[in-house]
PADRENDREN-822206 format. One record per residue (C-alpha): residue number from 0; residue in three letters; chain; x negated, y negated, z. Coordinates in Angstrom, 1 decimal. Layout:
N
PT nudren vexgu vovex      X      Y      Z
PT    NUM   Ala     A      X      Y      Z
...
END
This chain:
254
PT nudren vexgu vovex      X      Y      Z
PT      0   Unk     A  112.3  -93.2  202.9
PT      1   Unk     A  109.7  -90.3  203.2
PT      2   Unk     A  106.7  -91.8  205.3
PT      3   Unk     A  103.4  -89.6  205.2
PT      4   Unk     A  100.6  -88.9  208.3
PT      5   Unk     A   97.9  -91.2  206.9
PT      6   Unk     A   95.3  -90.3  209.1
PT      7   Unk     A   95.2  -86.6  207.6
PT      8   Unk     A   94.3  -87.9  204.2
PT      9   Unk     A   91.6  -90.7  205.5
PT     10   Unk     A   87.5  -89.3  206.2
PT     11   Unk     A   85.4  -92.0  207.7
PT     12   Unk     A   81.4  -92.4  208.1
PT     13   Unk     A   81.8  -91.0  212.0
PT     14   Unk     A   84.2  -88.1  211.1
PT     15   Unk     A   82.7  -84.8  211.4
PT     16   Unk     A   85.9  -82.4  210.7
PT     17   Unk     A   84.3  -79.9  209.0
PT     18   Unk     A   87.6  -78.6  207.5
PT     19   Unk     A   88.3  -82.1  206.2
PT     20   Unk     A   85.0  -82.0  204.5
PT     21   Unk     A   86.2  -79.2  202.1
PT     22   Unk     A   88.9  -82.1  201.0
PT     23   Unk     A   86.4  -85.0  200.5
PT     24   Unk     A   84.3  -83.2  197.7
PT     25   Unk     A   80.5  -83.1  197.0
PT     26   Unk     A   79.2  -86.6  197.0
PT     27   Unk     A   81.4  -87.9  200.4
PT     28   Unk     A   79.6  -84.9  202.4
PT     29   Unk     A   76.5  -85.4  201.2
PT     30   Unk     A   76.4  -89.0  202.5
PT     31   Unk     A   76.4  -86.9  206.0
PT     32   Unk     A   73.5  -85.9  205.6
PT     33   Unk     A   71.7  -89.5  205.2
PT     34   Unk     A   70.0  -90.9  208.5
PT     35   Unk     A   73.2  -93.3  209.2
PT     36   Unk     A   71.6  -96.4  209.6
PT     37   Unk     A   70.7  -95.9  206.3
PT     38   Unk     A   74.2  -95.7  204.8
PT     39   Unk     A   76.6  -98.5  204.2
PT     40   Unk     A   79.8  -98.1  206.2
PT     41   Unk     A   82.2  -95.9  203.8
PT     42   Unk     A   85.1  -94.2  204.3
PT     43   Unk     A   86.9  -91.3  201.7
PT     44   Unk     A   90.6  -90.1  200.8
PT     45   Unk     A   90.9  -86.7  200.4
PT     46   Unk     A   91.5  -84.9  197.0
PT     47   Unk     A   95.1  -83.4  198.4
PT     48   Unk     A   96.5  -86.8  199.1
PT     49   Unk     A  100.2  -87.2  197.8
PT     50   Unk     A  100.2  -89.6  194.9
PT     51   Unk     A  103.0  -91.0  196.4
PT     52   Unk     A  101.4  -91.5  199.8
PT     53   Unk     A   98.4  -93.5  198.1
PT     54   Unk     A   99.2  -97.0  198.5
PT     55   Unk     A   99.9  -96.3  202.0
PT     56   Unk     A   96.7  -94.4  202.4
PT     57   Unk     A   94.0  -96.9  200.9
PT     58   Unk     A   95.5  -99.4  203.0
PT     59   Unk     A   95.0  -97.7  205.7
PT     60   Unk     A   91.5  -96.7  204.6
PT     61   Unk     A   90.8 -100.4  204.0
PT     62   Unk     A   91.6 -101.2  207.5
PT     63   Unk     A   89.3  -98.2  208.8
PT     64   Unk     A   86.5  -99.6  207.3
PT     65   Unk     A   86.9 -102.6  210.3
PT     66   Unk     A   86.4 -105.6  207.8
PT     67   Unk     A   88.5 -108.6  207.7
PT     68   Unk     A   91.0 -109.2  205.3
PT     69   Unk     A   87.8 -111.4  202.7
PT     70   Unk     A   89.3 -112.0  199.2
PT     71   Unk     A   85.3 -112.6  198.2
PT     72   Unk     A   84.5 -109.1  199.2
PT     73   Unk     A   83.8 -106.6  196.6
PT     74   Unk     A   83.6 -102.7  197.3
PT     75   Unk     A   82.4  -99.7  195.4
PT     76   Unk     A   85.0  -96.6  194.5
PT     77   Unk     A   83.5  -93.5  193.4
PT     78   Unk     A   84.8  -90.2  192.7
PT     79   Unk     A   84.0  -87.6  194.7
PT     80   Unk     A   85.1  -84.5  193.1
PT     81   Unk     A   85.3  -81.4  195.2
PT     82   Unk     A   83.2  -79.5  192.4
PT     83   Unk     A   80.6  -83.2  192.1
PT     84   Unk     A   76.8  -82.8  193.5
PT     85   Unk     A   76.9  -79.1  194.2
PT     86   Unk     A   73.9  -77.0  194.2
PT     87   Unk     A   74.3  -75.8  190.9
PT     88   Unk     A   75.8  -78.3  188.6
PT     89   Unk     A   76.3  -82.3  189.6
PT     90   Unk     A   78.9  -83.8  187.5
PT     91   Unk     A   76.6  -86.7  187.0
PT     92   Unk     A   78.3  -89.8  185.1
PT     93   Unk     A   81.1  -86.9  184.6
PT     94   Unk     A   84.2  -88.6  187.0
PT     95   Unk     A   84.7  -92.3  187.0
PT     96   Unk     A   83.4  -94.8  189.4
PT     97   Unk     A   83.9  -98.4  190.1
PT     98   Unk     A   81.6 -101.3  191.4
PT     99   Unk     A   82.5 -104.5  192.3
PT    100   Unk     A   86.2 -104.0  193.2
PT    101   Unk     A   88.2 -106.9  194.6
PT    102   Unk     A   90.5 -106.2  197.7
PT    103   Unk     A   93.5 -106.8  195.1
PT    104   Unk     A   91.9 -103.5  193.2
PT    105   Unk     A   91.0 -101.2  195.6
PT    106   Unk     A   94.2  -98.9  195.2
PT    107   Unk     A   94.0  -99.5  191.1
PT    108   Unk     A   90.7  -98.1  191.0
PT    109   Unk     A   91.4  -95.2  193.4
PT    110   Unk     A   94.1  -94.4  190.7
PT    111   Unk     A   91.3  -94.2  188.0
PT    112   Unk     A   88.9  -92.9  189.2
PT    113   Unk     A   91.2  -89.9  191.0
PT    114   Unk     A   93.1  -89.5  187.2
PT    115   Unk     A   89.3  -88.6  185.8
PT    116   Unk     A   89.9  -85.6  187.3
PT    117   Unk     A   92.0  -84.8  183.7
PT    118   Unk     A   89.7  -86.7  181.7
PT    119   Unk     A   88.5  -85.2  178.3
PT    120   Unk     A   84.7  -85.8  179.6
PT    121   Unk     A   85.7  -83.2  182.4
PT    122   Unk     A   87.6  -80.8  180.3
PT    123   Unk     A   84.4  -81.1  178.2
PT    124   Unk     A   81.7  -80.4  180.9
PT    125   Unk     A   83.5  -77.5  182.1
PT    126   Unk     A   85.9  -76.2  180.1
PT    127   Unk     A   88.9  -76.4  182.6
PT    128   Unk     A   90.6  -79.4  183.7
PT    129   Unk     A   90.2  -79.8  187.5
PT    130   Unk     A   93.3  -82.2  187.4
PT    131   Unk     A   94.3  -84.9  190.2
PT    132   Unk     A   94.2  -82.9  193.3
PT    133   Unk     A   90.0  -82.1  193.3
PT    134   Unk     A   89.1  -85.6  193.4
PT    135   Unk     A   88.4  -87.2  196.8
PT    136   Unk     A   87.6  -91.3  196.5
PT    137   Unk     A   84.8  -92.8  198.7
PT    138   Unk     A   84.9  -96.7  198.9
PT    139   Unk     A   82.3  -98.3  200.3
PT    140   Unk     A   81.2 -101.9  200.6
PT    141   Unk     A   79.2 -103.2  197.6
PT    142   Unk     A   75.8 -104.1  199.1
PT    143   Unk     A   74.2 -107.4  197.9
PT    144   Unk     A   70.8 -106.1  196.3
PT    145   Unk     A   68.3 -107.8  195.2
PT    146   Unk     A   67.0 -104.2  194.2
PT    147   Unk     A   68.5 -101.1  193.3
PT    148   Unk     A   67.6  -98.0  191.5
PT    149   Unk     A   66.8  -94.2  191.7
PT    150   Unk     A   64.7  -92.0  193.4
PT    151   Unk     A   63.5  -88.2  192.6
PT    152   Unk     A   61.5  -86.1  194.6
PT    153   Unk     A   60.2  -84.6  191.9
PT    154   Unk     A   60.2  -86.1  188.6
PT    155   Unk     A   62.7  -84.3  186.3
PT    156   Unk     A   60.6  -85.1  182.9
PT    157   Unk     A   57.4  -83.8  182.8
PT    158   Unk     A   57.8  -80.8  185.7
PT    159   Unk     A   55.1  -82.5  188.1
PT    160   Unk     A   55.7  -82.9  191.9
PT    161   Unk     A   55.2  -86.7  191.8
PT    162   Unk     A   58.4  -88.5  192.9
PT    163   Unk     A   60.1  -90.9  190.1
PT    164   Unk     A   61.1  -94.1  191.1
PT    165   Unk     A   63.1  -96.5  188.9
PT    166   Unk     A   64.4 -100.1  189.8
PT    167   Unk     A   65.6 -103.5  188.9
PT    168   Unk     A   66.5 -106.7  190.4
PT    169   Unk     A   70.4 -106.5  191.3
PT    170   Unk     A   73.3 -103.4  190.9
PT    171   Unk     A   73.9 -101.0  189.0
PT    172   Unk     A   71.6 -101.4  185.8
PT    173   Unk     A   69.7  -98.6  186.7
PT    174   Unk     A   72.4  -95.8  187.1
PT    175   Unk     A   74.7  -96.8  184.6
PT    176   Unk     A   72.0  -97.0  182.1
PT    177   Unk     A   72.6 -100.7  181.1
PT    178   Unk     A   69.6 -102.5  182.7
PT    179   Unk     A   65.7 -103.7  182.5
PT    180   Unk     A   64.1 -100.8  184.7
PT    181   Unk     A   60.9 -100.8  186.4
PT    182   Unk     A   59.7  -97.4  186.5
PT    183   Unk     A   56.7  -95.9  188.9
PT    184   Unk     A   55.4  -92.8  190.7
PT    185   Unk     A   54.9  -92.5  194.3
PT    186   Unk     A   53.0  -89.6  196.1
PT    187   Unk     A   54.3  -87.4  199.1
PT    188   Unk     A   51.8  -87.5  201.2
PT    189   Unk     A   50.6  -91.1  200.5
PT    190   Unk     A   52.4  -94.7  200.5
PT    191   Unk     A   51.1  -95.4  197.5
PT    192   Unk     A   52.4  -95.4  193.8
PT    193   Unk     A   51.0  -95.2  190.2
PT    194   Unk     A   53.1  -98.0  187.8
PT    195   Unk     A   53.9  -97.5  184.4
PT    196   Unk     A   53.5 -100.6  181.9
PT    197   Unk     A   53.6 -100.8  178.7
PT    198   Unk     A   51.6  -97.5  178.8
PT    199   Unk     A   49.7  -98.9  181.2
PT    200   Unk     A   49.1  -97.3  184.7
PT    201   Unk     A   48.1  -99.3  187.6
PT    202   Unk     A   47.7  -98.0  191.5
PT    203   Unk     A   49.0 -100.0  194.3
PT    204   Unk     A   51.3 -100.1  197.8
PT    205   Unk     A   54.8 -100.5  197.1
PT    206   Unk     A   56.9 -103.1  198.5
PT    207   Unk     A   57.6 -102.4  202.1
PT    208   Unk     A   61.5 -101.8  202.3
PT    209   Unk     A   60.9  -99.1  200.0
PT    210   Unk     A   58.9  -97.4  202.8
PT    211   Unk     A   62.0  -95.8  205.3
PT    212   Unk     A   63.6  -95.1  201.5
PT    213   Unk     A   60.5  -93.1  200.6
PT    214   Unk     A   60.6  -91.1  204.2
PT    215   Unk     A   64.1  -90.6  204.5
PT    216   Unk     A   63.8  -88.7  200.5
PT    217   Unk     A   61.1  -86.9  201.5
PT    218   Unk     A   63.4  -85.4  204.6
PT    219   Unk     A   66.3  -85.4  202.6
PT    220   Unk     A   64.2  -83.0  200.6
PT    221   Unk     A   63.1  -80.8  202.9
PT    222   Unk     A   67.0  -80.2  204.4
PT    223   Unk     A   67.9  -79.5  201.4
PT    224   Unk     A   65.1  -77.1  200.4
PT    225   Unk     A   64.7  -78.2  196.7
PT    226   Unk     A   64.1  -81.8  195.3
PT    227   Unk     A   66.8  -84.6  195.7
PT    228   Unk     A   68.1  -87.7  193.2
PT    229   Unk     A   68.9  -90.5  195.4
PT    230   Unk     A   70.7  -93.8  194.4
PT    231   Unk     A   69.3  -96.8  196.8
PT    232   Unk     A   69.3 -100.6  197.6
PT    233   Unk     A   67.5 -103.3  199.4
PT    234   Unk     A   70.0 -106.5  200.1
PT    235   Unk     A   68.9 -109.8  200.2
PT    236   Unk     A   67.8 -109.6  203.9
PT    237   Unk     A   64.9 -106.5  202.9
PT    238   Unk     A   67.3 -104.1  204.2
PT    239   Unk     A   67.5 -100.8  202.6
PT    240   Unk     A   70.4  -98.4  202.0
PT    241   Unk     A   70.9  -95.0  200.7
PT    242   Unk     A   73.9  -94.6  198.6
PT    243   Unk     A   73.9  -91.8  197.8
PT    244   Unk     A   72.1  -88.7  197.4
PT    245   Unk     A   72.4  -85.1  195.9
PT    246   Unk     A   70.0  -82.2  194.9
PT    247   Unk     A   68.2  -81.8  191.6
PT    248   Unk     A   69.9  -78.9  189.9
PT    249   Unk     A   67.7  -79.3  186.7
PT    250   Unk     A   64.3  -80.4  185.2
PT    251   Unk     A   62.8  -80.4  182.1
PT    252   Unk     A   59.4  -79.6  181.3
PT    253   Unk     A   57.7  -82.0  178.6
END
């Protein structure tokens, strides 16, 4: 029986091994850069992990995360694709992720979303199949949002330097396209947004949790030097958490 080093395939939230980072792909090393009390606890298997050390491996990336064994608990799995979020393209909606995953399918959806890597939607984006081995897998606890949505630094529709900010009440409806948005501006340099409603504008202060959302973007941005897309939540307690973020590599002007 062949047993395999785990811990060389497993990247966690505290890790800073540079080297690893070339095996956890665009999106898992971008999460570095989020103020950390920001980010949900998250850990990633690297794209040159054996398929037939996997089962082993998302075990043991299950236990890194430090939760107890909860059969209620549900966790996201996205792909993180060493070519995903780069300066130049993003792969957005390209490789498969998966919310709401039971314990029981972690390791399933790890498979899925690592086989996307050979998906036609890839070979069509790019023109190459990247195959299995350039797809890392973050998981990550679901959070429990009463809010989630999307935030650009600069609106991608229209070329003006407002930020976009799109939301609606629970996960996921907003990114995957399926839910009942509400959609507003907010300026840099003021706390203060413009809604849109039914054609409608009206001025106001946002909600308040949105606020550290709002500064840490606005940081985000300037590390990166160009705009940013994050995807964000505030859980039932007003806590907010960045999920995610990556730069703006297009816009279109109106």
């Amino acid at each position: 029986m062949i047993t395999h080093n785990k811990a060389i395939y497993i990247h966690r939230k505290q890790d800073n091994n540079t080297q690893k980072c070339q095996e956890i792909g665009g999106k898992a090393t971008q999460l570095h850069n989020i103020c950390p009390d920001l980010v949900p606890n998250w850990v990633a298997i690297t794209a040159d992990c054996p398929d037939e050390a996997l089962s082993e491996v998302v075990c043991e990336a299950y236990i890194s995360l430090g939760f107890p064994y909860v059969m209620e608990a549900k966790y996201a799995v996205r792909s993180s694709a060493l070519a995903e979020d780069g300066e130049k393209q993003s792969y957005a909606g390209i490789f498969e992720s998966k919310l709401n995953v039971p314990i029981t399918g972690i390791e399933h959806a790890v498979r899925e979303v690592r086989a996307s890597g050979n998906s036609k939607k890839v070979e069509g984006y790019t023109r190459a199949n990247f195959g299995l081995s350039t797809v890392a897998v973050i998981i990550m606890p679901m959070v429990d949002a009463m809010y989630s949505g999307t935030l650009f630094t600069k609106e991608p529709v229209g070329g003006t330097d407002r930020m976009l900010l799109e939301y609606e009440e629970g996960v996921g409806g907003v990114v995957d396209g399926t839910g009942d948005s509400i959609t507003f501006f907010l300026e840099h340099d003021n706390f203060y947004e413009t809604l849109i409603d039914d054609g409608e504008l009206s001025h106001r202060h946002p909600s308040a949790p949105l606020h550290p959302i709002w500064e840490e973007a606005k940081r985000l941005e300037e590390l990166y030097g160009k705009p940013v897309d994050i995807e964000w939540a505030i859980d039932k307690n007003y806590k907010p958490w960045i999920l995610q973020v990556r730069p703006i590599t297009t816009t279109v002007t109106a």
